[in-house]
C-alpha positions as CSV (number, residue, x, y, z in Angstrom):
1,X,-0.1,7.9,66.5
2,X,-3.4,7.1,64.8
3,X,-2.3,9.9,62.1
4,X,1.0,7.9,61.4
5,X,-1.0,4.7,61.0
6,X,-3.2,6.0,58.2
7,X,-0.3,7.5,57.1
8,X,1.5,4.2,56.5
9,X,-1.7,2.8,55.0
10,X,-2.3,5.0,52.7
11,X,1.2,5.3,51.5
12,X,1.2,1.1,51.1
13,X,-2.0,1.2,48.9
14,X,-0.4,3.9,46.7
15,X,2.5,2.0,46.4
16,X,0.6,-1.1,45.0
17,X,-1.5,1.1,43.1
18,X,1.6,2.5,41.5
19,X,3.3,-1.5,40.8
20,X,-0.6,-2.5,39.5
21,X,-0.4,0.4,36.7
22,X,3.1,-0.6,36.1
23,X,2.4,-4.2,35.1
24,X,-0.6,-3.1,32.8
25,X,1.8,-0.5,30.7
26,X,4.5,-2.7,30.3
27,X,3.7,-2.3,26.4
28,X,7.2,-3.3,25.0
29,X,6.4,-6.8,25.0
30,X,5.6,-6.9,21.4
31,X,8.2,-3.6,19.8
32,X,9.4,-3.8,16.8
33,X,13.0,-2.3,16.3
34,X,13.5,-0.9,12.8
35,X,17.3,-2.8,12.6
36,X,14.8,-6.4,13.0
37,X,12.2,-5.1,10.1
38,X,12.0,-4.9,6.8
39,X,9.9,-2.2,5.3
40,X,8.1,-2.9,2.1
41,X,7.6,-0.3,-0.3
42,X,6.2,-1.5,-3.3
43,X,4.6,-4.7,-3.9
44,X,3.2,-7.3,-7.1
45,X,0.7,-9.9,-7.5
46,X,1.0,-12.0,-10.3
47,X,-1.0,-15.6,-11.1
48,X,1.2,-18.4,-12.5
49,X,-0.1,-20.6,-14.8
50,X,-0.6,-23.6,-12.0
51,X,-3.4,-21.0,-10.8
52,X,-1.3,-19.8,-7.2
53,X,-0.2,-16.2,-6.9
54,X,2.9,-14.9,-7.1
55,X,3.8,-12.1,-4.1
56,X,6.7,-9.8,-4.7
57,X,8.2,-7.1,-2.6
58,X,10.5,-3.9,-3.0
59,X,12.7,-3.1,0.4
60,X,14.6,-0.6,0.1
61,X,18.9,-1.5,1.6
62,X,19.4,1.0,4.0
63,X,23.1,-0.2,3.9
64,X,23.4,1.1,0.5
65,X,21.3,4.3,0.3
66,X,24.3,6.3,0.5
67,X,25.5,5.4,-2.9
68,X,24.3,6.6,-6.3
69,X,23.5,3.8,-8.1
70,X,20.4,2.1,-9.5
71,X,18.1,-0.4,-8.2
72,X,18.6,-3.7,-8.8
73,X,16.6,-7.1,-8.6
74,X,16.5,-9.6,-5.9
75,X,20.7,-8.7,-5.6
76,X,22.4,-6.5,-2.8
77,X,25.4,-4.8,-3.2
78,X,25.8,-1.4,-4.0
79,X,21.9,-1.9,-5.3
80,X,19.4,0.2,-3.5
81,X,16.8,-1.8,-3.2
82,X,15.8,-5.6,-3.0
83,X,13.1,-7.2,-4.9
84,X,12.3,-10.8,-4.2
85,X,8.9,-13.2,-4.5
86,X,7.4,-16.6,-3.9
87,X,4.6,-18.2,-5.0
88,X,1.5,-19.7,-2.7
89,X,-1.8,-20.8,-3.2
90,X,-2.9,-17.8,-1.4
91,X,-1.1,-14.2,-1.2
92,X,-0.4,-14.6,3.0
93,X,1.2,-18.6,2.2
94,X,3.3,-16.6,-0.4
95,X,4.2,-14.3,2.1
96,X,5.1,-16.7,4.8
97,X,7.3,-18.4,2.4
98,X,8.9,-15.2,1.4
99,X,9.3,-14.6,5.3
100,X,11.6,-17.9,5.6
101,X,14.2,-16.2,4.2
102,X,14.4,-13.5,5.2
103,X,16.7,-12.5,8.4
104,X,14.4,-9.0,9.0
105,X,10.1,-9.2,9.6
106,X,8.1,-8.2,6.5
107,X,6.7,-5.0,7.4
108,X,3.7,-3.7,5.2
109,X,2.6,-1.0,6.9
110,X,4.6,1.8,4.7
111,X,3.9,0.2,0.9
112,X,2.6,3.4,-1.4
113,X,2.3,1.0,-4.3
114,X,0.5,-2.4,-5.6
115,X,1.1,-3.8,-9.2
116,X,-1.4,-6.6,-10.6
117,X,-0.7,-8.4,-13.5
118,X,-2.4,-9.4,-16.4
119,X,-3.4,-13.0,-15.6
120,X,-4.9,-11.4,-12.1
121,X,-6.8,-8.9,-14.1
122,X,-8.3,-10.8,-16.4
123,X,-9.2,-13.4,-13.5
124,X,-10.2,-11.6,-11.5
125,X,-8.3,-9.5,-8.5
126,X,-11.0,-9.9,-5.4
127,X,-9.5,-13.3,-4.3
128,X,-5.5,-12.1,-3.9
129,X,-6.9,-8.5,-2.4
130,X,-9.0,-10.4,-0.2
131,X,-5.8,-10.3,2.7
132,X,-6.0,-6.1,2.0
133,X,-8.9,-5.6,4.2
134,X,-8.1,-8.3,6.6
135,X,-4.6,-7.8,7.7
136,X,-4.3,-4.7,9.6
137,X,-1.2,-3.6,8.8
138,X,-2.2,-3.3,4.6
139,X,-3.0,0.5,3.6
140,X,-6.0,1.4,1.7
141,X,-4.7,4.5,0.3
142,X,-2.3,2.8,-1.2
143,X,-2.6,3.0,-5.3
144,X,-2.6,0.4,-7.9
145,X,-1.5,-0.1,-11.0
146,X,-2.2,-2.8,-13.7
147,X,0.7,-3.6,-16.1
148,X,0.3,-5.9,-19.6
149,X,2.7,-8.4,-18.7
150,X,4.2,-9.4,-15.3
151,X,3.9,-7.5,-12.1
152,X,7.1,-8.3,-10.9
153,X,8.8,-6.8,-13.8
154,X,7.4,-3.2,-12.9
155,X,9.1,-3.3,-9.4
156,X,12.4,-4.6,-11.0
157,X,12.8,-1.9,-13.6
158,X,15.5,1.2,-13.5
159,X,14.3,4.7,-13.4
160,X,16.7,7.0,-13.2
161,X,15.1,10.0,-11.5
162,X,14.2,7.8,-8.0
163,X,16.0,5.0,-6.5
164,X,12.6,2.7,-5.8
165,X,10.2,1.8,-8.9
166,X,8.0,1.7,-6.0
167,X,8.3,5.6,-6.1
168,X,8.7,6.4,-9.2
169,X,5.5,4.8,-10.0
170,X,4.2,6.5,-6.9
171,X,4.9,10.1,-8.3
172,X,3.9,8.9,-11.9
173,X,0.4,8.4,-10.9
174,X,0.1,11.8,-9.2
175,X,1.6,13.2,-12.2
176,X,0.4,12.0,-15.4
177,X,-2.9,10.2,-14.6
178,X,-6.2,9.2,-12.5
179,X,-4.9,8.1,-9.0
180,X,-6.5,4.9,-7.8
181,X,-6.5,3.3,-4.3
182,X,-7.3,0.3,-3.2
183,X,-9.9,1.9,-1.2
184,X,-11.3,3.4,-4.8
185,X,-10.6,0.5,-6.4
186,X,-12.7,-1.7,-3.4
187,X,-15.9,0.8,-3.5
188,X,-15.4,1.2,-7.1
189,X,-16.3,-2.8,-7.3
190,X,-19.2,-3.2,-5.0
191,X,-21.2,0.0,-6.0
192,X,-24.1,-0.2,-8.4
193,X,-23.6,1.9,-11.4
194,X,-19.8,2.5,-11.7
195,X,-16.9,0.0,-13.1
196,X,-13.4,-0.1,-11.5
197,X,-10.5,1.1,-13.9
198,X,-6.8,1.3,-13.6
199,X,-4.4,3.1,-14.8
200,X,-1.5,0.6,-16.4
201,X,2.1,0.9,-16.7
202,X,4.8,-0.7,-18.4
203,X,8.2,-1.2,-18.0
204,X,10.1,0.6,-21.4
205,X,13.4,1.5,-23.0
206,X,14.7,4.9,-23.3
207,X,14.9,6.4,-26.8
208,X,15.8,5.8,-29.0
209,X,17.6,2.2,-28.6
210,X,18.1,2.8,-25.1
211,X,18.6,-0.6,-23.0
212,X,17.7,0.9,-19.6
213,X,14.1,0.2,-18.2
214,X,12.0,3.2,-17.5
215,X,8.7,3.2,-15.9
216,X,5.7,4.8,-18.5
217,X,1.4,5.5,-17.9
218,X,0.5,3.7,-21.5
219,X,-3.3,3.7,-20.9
220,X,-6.3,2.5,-18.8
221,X,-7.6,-0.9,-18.0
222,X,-11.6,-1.1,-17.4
223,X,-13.0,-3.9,-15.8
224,X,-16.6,-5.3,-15.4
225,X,-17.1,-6.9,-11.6
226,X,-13.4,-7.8,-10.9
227,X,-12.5,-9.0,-14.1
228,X,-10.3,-7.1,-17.0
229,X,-12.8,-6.1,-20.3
230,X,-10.5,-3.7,-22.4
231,X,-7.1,-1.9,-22.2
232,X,-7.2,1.5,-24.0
233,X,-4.2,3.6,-24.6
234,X,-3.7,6.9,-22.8
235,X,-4.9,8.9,-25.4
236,X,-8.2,6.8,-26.0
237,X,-9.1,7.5,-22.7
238,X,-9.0,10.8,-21.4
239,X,-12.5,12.2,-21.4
240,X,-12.5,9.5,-18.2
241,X,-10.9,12.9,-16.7
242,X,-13.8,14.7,-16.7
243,X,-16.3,12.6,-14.2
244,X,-13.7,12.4,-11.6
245,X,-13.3,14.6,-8.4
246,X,-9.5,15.0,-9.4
247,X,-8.8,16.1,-12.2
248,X,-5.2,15.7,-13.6
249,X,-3.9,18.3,-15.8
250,X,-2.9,16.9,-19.6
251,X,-1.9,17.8,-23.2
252,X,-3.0,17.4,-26.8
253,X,-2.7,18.3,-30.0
254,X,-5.5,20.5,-32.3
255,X,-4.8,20.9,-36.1
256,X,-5.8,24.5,-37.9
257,X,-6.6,23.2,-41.0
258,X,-3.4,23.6,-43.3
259,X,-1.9,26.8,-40.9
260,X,-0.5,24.0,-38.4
261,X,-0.4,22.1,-35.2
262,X,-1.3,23.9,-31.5
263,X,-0.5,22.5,-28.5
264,X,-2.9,22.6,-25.6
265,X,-3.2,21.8,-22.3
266,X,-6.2,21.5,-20.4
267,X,-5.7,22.8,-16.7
268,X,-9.3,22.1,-15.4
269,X,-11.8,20.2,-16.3
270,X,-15.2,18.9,-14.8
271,X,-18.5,17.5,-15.8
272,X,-22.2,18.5,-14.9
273,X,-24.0,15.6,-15.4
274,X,-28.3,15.5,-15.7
275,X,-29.6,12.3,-16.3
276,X,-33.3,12.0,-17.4
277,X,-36.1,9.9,-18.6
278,X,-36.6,10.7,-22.8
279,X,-39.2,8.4,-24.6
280,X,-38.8,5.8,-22.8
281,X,-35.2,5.7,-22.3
282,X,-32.2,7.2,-20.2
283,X,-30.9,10.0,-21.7
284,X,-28.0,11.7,-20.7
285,X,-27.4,15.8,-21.2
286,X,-23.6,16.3,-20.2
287,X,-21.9,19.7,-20.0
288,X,-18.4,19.9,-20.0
289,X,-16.0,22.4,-18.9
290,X,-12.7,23.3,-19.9
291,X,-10.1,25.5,-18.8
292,X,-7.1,25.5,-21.5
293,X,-3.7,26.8,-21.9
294,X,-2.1,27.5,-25.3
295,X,2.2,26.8,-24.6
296,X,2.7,26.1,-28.4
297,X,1.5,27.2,-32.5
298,X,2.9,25.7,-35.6
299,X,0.6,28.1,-37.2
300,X,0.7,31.6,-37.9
301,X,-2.6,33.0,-36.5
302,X,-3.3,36.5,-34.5
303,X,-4.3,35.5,-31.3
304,X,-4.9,39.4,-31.6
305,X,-7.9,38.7,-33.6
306,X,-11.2,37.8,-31.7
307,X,-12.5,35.9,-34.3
308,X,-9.3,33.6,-35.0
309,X,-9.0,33.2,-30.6
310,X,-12.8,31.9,-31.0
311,X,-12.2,29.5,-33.5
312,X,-9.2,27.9,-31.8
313,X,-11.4,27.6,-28.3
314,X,-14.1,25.7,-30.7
315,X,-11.3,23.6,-32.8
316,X,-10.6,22.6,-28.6
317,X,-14.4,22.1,-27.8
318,X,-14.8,19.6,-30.8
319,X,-12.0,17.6,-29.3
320,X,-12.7,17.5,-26.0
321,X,-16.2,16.3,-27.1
322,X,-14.8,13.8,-29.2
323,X,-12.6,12.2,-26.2
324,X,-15.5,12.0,-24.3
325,X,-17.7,10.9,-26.8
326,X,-15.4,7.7,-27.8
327,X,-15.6,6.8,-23.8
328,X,-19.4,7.0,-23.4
329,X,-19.8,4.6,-26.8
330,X,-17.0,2.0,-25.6
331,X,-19.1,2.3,-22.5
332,X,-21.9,1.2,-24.6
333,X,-20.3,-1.2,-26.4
334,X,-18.3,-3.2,-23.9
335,X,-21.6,-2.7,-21.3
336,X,-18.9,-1.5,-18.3
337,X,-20.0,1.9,-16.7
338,X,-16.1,3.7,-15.6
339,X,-17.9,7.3,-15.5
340,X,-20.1,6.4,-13.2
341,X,-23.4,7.4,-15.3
342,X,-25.4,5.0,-13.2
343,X,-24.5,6.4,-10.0
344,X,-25.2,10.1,-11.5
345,X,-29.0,8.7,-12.7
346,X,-29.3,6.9,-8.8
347,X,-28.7,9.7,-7.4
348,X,-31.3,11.7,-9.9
349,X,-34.2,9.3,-9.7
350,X,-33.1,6.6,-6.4
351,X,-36.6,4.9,-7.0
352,X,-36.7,4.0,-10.1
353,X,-33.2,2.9,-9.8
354,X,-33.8,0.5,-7.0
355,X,-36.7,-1.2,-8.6
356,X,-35.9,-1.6,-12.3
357,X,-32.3,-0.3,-13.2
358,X,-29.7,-1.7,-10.3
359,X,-29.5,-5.1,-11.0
360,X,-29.8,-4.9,-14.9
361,X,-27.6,-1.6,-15.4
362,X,-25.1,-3.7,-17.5
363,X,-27.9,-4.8,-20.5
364,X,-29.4,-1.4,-19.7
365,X,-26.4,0.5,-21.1
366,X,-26.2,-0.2,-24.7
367,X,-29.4,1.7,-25.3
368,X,-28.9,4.9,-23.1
369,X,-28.1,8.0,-24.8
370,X,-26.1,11.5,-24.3
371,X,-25.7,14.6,-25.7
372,X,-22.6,16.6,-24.9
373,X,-21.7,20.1,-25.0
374,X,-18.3,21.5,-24.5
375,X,-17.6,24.7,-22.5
376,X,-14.2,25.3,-23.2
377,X,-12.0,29.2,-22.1
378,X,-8.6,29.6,-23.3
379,X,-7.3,31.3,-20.3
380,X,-3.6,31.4,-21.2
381,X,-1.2,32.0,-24.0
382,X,1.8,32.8,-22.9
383,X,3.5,36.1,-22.4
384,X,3.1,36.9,-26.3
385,X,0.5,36.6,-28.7
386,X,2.3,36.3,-31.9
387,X,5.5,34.2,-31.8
388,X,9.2,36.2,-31.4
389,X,10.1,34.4,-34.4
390,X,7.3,36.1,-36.5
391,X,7.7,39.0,-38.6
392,X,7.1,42.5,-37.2
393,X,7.2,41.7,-33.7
């Protein structure tokens, strides 16, 4: 009897137990079903001239995915994708706005991309990024892009190898230049000794006298604080390549004196950096290394011959130092630090930095100096030495 008893309570306190736990894991009061959302995928901020910001967002038309067509702007259809915007004082009033017509939630969480405009850049883009690291659902690994005119233009252009601009911008930037996030871009701004830059694209016309929009890396923007100092073409820029922990593979051209053209390609590439103190004033002794392949001549030289292979690899060396050399004196010049050289001499001498350097490195900059030397090893070119159109082969 008395075991039946302690049976019965025992069961009865389990049971509550059991209805207790089930309340607290009721957690489908707030689910989101993916047929009620609307998944962003790329997004612009752009500043109108009234001084509010423009928001604009990609979503891709799962109704349409099947098909093969093009994107298409702010229209539905057989378009793939859906690009709409609305202006607000700040970026979340835009978005709200935005959100009133729309029959599905905004849904950030899954945006790869972020394009600022010009007015933002040269404004300054810490006020309209503000809502990044305070609405949880915004990515920091997310990368961003500046472009010369409007923002909204990037995401409404046609590439023809993805159905999103949102992606092919996406696989751009891994491809053919320095990936930045906004996480990069966010410690990049409020560290001592290094300026934020950007890679820009812009929306352009197949060649020749093509009408259709295609998406194209034309350069870098550098920035002092927040604010936009100097766009340089792609070219300009690319002994940036060489202080960064990635480094992207890219080409360029060397000329043999009158035998021709030779197209290179530099696989790796890194810098060691040692800062110092040199009559009175930071000097800079930076090593470069190069690893290079050769994929095309114009010129008729022997790669056979030791002495012709040695003067290509120091034809390479006197470019790469040139690149790197044009960066360090627009450094210089425009007082904005995008290789990190203050950082490096920090890190070398943290004293001295702390008490006379940090909070004057931008007037301290004009009178540094460098000297670079280039390491550069042709470790490839190509399954012949001579060309099969050559003579004798």
């Amino acid at each position: 009897m008395m075991n039946n008893r302690r049976n019965r309570k025992g069961l009865t306190r389990y049971c509550l137990l059991v209805s207790i736990v089930s309340i607290l894991l009721s957690g489908c009061w707030d689910r989101r079903e993916v047929n009620d959302i609307a998944i962003v995928i790329a997004m612009s901020v752009d500043k109108e001239e009234d001084g509010k910001y423009r928001l604009g967002v990609q979503i891709p038309l799962v109704s349409s995915m099947g098909s093969l067509s093009g994107g298409g702007g702010g229209t539905s259809g057989n378009e793939s994708f859906y690009v709409d915007s609305a202006v607000g004082k700040t970026l979340h009033e835009a978005r709200a706005i935005l959100q009133t017509r729309m029959s599905r939630i905004l849904y950030f969480a899954h945006y790869r991309v972020v394009v600022i405009g010009s007015e933002v850049a040269r404004s300054g883009f810490s006020k309209p990024f503000d809502i990044i690291s305070r609405y949880p659902e915004n990515r920091l690994t997310s990368y961003v892009v500046m472009t010369k005119g409007k923002a909204i233009d990037l995401l409404n252009a046609h590439p023809h190898f993805e159905r999103f601009s949102g992606e092919a911008i996406r696989e751009l930037i891994k491809a053919v230049t320095i990936p930045v996030s906004i996480k990069d871009m966010a410690q990049m701004n409020i560290t001592p000794g290094i300026d934020t830059f950007l890679p820009v694209f812009d929306p352009v016309n197949t060649q020749p006298k093509g009408d259709s929009k295609e998406i194209e890396g034309t350069g870098f923007a550098v920035f002092r604080g927040d604010k936009l100092i100097k766009i340089y073409k792609r070219s300009e820029v690319a002994g940036i390549r060489w202080f960064q922990s990635y480094f992207n593979p890219f080409s360029f051209v060397i000329e043999m004196d009158d035998s021709g053209p030779i197209s290179a390609m530099v696989l790796k590439g890194h810098a060691v950096v040692k800062p110092m103190i040199r009559q009175g004033r930071i000097h800079f002794d930076i090593q470069l290394y190069a690893s290079v392949f050769i994929p095309e001549t114009l010129s008729p030289l022997d790669f056979n011959d030791k002495s012709t292979f040695n003067e290509v690899e120091r034809r390479l060396a006197e470019k790469i130092t040139k690149k790197v050399d044009f960066i360090l004196n627009e450094s210089k010049k425009h007082r904005v630090d995008p290789t990190g050289l203050g950082l490096t001499f920090a890190k070398r001498y943290p004293k001295l930095w702390e008490q006379k350097y940090k909070k004057r490195w931008e007037k301290e900059l004009p009178h540094i100096t460098f000297q670079i030397h280039s390491n550069v090893q042709v470790t490839n070119i190509g399954q012949t030495t001579n060309s099969l159109m050559k003579e004798g082969l």
